[in-house]
C-alpha positions in Angstrom: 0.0 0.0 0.0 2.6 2.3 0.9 4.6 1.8 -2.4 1.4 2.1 -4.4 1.5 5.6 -2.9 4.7 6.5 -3.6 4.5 5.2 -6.9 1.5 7.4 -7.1 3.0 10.9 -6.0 6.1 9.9 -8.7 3.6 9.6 -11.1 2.2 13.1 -10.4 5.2 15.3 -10.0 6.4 13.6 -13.3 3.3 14.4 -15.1 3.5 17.5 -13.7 7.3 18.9 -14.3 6.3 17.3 -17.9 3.6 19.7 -18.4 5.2 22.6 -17.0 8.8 22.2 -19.1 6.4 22.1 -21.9 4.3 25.7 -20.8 5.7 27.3 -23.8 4.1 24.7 -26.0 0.8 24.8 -25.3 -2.1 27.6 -25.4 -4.2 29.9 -22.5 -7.7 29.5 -21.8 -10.5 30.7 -24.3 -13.3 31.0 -21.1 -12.7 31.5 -17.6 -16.2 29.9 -15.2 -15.3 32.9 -12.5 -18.4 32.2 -10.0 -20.1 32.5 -7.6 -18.9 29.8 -5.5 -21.5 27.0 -4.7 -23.8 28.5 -7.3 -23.4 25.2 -10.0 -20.0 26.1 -11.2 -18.9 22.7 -10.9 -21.9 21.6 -12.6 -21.6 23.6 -15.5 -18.0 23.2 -16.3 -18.4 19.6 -15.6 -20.9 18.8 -18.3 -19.3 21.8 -20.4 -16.5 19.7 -21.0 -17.8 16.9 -22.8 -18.8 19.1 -25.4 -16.2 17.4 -28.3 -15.0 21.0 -29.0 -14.5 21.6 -25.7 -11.3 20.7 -23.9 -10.9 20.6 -20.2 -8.0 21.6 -18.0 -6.0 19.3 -15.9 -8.0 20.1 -13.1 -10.9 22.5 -12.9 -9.7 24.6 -10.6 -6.8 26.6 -11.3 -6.7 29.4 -8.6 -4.1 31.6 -10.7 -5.7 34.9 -10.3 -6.6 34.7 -7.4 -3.6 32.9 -5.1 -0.3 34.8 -4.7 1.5 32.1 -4.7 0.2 30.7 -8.0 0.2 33.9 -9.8 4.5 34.9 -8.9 4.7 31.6 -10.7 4.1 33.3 -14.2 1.8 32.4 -16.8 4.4 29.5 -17.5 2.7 27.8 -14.8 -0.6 28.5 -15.8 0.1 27.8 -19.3 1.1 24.3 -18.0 -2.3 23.1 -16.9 -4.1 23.5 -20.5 -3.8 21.3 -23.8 -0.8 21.5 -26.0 -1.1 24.1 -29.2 -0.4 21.0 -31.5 -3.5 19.7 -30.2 -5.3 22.7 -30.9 -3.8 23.2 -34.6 -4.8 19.2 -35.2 -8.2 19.6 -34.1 -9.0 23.3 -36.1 -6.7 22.6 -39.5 -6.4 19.0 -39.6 -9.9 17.9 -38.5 -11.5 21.1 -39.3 -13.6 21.0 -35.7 -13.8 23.9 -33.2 -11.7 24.0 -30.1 -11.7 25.8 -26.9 -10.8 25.2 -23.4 -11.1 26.8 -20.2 -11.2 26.3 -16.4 -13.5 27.2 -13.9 -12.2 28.8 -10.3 -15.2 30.7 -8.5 -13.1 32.5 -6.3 -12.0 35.1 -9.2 -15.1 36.9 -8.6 -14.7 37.7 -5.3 -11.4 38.3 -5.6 -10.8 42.1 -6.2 -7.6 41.9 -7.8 -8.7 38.9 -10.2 -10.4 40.6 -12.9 -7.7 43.2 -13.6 -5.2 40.2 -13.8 -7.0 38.3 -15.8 -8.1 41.5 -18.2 -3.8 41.8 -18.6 -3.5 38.2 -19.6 -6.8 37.4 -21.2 -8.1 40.7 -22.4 -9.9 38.2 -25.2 -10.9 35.6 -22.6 -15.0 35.0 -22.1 -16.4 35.2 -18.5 -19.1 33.5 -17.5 -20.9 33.6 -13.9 -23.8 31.7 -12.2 -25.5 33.9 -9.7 -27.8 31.8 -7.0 -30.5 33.1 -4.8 -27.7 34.6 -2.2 -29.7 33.1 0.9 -29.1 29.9 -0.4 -25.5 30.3 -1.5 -24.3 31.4 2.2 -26.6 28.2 3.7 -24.5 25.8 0.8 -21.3 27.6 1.7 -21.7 27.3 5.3 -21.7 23.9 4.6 -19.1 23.3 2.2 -16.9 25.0 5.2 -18.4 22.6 7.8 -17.7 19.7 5.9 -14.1 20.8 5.3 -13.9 21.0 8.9 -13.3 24.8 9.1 -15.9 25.9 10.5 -17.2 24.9 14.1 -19.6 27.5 14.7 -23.7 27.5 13.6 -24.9 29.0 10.9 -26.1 31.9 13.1 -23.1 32.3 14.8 -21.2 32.2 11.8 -23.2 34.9 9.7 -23.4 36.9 13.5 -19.4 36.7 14.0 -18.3 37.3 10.1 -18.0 41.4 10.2 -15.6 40.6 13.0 -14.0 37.5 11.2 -12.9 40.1 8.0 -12.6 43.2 10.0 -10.2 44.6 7.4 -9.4 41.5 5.6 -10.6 43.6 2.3 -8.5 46.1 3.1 -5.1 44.7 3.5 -5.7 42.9 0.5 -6.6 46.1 -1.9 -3.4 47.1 -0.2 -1.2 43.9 -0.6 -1.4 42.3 -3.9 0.2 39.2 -2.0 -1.4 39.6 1.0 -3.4 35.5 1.8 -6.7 35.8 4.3 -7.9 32.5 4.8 -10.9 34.1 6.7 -11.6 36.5 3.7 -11.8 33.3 1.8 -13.6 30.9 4.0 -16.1 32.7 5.9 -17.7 35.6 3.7 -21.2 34.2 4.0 -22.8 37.2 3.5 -20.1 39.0 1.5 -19.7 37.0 -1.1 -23.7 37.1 -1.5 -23.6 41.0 -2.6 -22.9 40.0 -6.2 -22.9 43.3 -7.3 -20.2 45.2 -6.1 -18.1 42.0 -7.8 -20.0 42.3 -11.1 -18.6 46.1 -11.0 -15.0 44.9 -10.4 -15.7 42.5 -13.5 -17.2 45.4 -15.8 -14.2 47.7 -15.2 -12.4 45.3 -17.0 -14.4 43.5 -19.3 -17.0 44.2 -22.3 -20.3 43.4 -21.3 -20.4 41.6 -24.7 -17.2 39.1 -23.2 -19.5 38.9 -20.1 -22.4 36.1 -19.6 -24.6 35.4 -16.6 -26.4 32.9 -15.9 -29.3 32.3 -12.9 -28.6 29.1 -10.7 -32.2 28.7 -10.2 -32.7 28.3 -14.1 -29.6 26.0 -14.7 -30.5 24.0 -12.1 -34.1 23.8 -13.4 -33.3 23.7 -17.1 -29.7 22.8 -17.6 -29.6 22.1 -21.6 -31.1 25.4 -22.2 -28.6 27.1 -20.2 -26.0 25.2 -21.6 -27.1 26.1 -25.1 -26.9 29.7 -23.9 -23.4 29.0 -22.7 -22.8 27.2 -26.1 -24.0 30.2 -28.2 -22.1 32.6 -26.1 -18.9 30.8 -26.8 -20.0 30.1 -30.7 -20.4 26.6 -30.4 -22.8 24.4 -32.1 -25.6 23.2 -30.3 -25.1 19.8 -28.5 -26.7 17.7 -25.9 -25.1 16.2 -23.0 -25.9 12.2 -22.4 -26.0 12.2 -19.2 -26.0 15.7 -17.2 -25.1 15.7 -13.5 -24.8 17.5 -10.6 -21.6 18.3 -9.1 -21.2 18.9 -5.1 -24.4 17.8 -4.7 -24.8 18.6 -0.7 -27.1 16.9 1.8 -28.2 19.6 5.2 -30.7 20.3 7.2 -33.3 22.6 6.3 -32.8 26.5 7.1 -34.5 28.2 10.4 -37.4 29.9 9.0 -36.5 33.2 11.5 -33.1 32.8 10.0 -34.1 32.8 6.4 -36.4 35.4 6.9 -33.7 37.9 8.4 -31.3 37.0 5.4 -34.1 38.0 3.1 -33.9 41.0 4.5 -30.4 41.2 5.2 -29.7 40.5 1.2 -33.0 42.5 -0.1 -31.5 46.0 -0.7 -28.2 44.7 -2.4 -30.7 42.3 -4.5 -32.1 45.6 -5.6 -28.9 47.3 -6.7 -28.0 44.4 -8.7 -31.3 44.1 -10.5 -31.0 48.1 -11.7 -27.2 47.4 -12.3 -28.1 44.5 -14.6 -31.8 44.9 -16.0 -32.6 41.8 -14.6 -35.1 40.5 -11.5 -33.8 37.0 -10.7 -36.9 37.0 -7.9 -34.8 36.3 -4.8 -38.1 36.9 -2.4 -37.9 33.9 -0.9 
């Protein structure tokens, strides 16, 4: 057992340094999946990807734009998780077939220096973002943190203690390109729920025409149609998943009604502002 593991992380380092001493061989991203977290991210890219023309990283998640660490590595790095330019020339000129490729990290949303680094690497690149009912995203979230055991509190403890949990989190990052908060990152409930300050970030930097957004509610309740939308906005014939399913699909107790109620209300007057920013009433009233 012990070898097999071994034998294992050889395996993986190997694929890796191969990929990365061949960075300069192989092409960027065409479409970026940027959030919201626990909105159906996963869900979309995972189905996205057996599209024929559509070719998947090496893992889904990239976290360039948005980790420090990642990013000092250079675009080298990044370059090293997508398919190799041969492979891309084969498939266009050879086979005469469409071909894009793209990851999907929901954290570039939220994170305020993300778009402007991706909009200096990918000024091309197509954005697309899921927006859920924002009560429901901090209840999933919540969750997603529980189950990754970092957070011990309740629900109402945790969305009681978060303004003193990133007391000037956002700050020191604005100020600090480098700058890590794992609180910032983990326990934004709320935050992360007031889409559309983020959208803003993302429209400084982007053409509303690279730009498309999607309702959770709807892909969850029609996926192929919002999957054609997503197939259109990348210029992609129309196609058919065999068998579409749900990513992260979590299992949790149903919400305090007193609890919901006050995030209604909590989230009702930043709903608002992002229905006049946008145009659009996604109907978050309950």
């Amino acid at each position: 057992m012990i070898r097999k593991k071994i034998t294992k992380k050889i395996i993986k380092k190997g694929k890796y340094f191969y990929r990365l001493s061949t960075c300069y061989l192989r092409v960027l991203p065409d479409f970026l999946i940027v959030g919201a977290q626990k909105c159906g991210t996963s869900s979309l890219y995972r189905n996205l990807v057996k599209h024929p023309s559509v070719i998947p990283a090496f893992v889904k998640e990239v976290h360039f734009f948005d980790n420090s660490r990642n990013f000092q590595r250079g675009v080298g790095w990044y370059k090293a998780h997508f398919p190799f330019l041969l492979y891309k020339y084969y498939s266009t000129h050879i086979c005469k077939n469409d071909f894009l490729t793209g990851e999907a990290s929901p954290f570039y949303m939220f994170h305020p220096h993300a778009p402007k680094r991706i909009s200096e690497r990918l000024p091309g690149v197509k954005i697309i973002i899921l927006l859920r009912n924002p009560v429901d995203r901090a209840y999933s979230h919540y969750y997603h943190e529980v189950e990754k055991k970092r957070e011990t509190l309740s629900f109402e403890d945790a969305i009681k203690m978060e303004g003193e949990r990133l007391q000037g989190e956002f700050d020191k990052i604005i100020k600090d390109e480098n700058y890590t908060s794992l609180n910032y990152n983990c326990y934004a409930y709320l935050l992360r729920g007031i889409y559309v300050d983020q959208l803003k970030r993302v429209y400084n930097y982007f053409n509303k025409s690279q730009v498309l957004i999607l309702k959770s509610e709807d892909f969850f309740k029609d996926s192929q149609a919002a999957i054609e939308k997503v197939l259109q906005f990348l210029g992609l014939p129309g196609w058919q998943p065999k068998n579409f399913k749900k990513a992260n699909v979590g299992s949790y107790p149903k919400m305090n009604s007193a609890t919901r109620n006050w995030l209604l209300n909590y989230f009702e007057p930043h709903n608002h502002k992002l229905y006049e920013y946008l145009g659009i009433n996604f109907s978050w009233n309950k």
